[in-house]
MITORLUM-521406 format. One record per atom (N, C-alpha, C): x, y, z; residue number from 1; atom name. Coordinates in steps of 0.02 Angstrom, whole numbers. Layout:
# MITORLUM-521406
      X      Y      Z   i at
      X      Y      Z NUM CA
...
END
This chain:
# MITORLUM-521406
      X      Y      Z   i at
   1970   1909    715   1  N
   1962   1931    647   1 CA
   1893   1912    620   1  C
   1879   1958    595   2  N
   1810   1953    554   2 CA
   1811   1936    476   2  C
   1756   1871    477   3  N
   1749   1877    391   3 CA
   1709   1890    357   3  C
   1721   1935    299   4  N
   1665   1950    277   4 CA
   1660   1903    215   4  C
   1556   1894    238   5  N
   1528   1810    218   5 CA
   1522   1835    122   5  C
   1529   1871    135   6  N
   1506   1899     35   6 CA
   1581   1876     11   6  C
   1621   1893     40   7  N
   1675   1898      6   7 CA
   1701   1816    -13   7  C
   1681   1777     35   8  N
   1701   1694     43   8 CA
   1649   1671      5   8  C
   1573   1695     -3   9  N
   1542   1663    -51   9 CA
   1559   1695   -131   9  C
   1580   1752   -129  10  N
   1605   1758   -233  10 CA
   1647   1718   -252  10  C
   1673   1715   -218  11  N
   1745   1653   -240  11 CA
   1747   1573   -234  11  C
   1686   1562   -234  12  N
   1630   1500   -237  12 CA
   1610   1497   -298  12  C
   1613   1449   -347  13  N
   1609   1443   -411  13 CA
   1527   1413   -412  13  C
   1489   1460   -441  14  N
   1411   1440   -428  14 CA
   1402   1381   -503  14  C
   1362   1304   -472  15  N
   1351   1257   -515  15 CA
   1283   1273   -521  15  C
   1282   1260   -618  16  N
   1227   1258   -624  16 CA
   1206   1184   -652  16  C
   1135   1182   -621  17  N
   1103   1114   -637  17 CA
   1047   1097   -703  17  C
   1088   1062   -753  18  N
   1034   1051   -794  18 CA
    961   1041   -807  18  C
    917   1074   -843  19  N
    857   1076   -861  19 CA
    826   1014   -853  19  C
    783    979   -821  20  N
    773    892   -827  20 CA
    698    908   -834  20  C
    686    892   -894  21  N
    595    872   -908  21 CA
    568    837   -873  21  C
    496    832   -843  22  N
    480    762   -818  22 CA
    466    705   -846  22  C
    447    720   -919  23  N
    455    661   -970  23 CA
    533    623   -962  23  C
    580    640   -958  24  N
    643    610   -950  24 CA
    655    586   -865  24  C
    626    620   -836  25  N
    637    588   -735  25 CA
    576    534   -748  25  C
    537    523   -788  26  N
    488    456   -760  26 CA
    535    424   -812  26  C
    529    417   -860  27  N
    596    398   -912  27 CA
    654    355   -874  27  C
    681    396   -821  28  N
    738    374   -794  28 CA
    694    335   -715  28  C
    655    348   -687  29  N
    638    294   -658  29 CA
    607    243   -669  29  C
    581    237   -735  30  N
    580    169   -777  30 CA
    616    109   -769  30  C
    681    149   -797  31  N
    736    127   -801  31 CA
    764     91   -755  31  C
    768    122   -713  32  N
    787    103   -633  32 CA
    730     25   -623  32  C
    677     40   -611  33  N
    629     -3   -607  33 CA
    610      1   -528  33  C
    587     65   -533  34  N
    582     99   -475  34 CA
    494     90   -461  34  C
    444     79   -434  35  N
    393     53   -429  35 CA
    342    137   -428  35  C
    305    141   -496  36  N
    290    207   -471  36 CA
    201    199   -481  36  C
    187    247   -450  37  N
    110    239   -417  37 CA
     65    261   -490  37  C
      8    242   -503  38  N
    -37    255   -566  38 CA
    -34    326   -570  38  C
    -52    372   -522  39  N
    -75    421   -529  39 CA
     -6    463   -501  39  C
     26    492   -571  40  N
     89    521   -547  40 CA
     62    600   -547  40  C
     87    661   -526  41  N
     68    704   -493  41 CA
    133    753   -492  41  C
    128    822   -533  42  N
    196    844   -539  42 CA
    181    903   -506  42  C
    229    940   -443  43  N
    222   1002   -399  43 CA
    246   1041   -442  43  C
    195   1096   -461  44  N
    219   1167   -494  44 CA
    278   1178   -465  44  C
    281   1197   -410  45  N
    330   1252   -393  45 CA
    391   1221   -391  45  C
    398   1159   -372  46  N
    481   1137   -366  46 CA
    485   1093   -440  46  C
    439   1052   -467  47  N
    438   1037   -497  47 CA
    459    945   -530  47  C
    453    943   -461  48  N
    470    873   -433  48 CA
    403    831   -458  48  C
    432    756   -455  49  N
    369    717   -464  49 CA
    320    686   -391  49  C
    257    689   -392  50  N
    255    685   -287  50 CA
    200    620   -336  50  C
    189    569   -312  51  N
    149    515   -293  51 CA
    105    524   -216  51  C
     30    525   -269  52  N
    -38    535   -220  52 CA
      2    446   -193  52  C
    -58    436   -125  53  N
    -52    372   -109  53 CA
   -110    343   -149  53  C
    -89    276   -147  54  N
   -151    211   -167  54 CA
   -222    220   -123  54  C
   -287    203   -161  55  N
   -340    202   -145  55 CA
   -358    153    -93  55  C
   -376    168    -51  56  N
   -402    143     34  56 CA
   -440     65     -5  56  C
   -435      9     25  57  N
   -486    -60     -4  57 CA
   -528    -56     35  57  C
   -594    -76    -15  58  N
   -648    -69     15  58 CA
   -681   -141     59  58  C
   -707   -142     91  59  N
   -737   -211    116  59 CA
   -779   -222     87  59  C
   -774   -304     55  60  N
   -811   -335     40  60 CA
   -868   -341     48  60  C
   -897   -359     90  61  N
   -970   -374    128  61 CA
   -993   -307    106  61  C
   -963   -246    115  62  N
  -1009   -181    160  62 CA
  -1028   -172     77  62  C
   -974   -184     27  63  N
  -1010   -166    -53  63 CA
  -1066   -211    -91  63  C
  -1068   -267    -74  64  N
  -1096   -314    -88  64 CA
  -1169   -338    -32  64  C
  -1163   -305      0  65  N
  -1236   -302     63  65 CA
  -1224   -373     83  65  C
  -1176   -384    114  66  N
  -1173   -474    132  66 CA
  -1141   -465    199  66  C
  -1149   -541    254  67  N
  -1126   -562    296  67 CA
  -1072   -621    270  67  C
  -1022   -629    325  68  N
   -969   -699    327  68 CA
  -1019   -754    340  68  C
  -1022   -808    287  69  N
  -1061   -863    346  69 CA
  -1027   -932    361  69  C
  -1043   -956    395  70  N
   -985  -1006    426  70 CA
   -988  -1071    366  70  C
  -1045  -1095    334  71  N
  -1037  -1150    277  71 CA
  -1015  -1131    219  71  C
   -982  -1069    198  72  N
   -985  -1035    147  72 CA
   -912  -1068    152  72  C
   -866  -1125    168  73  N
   -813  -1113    181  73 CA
   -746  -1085    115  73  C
   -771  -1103     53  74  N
   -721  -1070      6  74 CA
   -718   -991      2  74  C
   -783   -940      7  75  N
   -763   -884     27  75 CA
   -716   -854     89  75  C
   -721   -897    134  76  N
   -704   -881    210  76 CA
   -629   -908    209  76  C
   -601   -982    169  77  N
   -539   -980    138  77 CA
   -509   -912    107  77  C
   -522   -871     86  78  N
   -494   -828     53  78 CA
   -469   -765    107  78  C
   -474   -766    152  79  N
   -452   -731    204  79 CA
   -416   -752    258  79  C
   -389   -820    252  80  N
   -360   -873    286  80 CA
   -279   -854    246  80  C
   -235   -880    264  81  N
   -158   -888    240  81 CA
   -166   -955    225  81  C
   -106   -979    178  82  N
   -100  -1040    159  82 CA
    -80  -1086    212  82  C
    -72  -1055    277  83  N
    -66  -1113    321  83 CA
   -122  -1108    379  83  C
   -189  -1071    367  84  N
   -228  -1093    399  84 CA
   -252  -1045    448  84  C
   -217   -995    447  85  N
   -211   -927    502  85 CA
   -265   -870    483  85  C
   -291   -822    504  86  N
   -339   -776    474  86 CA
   -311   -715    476  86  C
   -321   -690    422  87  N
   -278   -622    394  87 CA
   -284   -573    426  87  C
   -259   -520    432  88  N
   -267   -470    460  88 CA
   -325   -419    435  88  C
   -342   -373    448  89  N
   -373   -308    442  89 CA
   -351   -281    359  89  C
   -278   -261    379  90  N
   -226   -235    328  90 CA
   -229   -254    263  90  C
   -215   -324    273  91  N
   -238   -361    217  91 CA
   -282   -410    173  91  C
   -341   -384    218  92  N
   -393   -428    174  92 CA
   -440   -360    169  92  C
   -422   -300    205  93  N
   -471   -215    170  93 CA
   -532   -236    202  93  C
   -563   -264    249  94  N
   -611   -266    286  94 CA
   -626   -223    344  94  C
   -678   -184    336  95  N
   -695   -140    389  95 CA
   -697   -179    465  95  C
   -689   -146    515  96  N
   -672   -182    603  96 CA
   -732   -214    607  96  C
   -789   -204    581  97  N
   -876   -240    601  97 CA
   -867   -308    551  97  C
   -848   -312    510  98  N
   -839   -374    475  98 CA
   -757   -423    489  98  C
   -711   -378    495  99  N
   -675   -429    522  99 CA
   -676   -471    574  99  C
   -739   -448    620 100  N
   -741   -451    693 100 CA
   -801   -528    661 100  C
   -822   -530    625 101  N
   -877   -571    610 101 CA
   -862   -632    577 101  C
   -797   -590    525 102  N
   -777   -650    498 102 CA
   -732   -680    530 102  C
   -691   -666    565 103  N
   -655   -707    637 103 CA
   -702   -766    644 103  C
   -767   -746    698 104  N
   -805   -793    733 104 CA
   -826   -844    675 104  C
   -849   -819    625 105  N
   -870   -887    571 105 CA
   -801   -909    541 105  C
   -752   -919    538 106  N
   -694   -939    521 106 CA
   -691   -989    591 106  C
   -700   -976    673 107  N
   -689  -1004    703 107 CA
   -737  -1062    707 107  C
   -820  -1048    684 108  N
   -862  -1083    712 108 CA
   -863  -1133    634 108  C
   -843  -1117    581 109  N
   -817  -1164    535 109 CA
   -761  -1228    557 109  C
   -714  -1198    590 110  N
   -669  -1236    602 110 CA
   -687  -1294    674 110  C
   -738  -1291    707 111  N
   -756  -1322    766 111 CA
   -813  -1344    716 111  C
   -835  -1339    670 112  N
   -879  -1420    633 112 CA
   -853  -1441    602 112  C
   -791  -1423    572 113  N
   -725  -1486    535 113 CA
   -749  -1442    468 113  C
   -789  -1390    447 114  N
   -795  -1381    379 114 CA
   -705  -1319    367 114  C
   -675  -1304    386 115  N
   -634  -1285    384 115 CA
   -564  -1328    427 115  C
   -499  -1314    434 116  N
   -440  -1349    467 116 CA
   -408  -1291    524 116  C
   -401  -1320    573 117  N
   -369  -1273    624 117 CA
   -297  -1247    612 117  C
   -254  -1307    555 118  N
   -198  -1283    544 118 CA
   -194  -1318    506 118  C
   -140  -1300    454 119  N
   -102  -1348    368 119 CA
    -51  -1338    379 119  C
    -38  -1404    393 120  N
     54  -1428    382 120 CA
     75  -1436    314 120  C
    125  -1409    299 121  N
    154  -1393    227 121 CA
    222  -1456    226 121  C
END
């Protein structure tokens, strides 16, 4: 037996979905406390709210025309973790030519005692 698909979809009760402003959807993700990005961004066509991503961090050094230097040790702290470890890439926004630099002066700090190889908490 054959069905015919028109006939099974009329007898389908079509829902309709209320009108939602986007003044009322950021409204309601307020609310929520939903974490939303500075630059909100609304798609014509569906009409949805789309979030650009966050702005790339820039490296330090490369804006400021500077090198890591190994006696500098309170700047070179700042890319360290509170227990003594050196941050990643990710999170300290340093281009690969300066992280690679500030590694070695973080290390050659720490082999003249002006920095600590590790902090016990």
């Amino acid at each position: 037996m054959k069905r015919d698909i028109k006939s099974s979809l009329s007898s389908v009760p079509k829902v309709v979905l209320p009108e939602v402003s986007v003044e009322t959807e950021i409204a309601e993700i307020k609310k929520s406390r939903a974490p939303i990005v500075e630059e909100t961004v609304v798609d014509e066509k569906t009409g949805t709210i789309v979030a650009r991503k966050a702005t790339k961090k820039v490296c330090i050094f490369c804006s400021n025309k500077d090198e890591p230097k190994y006696w500098d040790a309170n700047s070179l702290r700042r890319h360290t973790s509170d227990r003594g470890r050196i941050n990643p890439r990710a999170r300290t926004g340093l281009c690969a030519k300066h992280q690679r630099r500030l590694s070695r002066q973080i290390k050659y700090a720490r082999h003249l005692a002006l920095m600590p190889f590790k902090i016990t908490v």
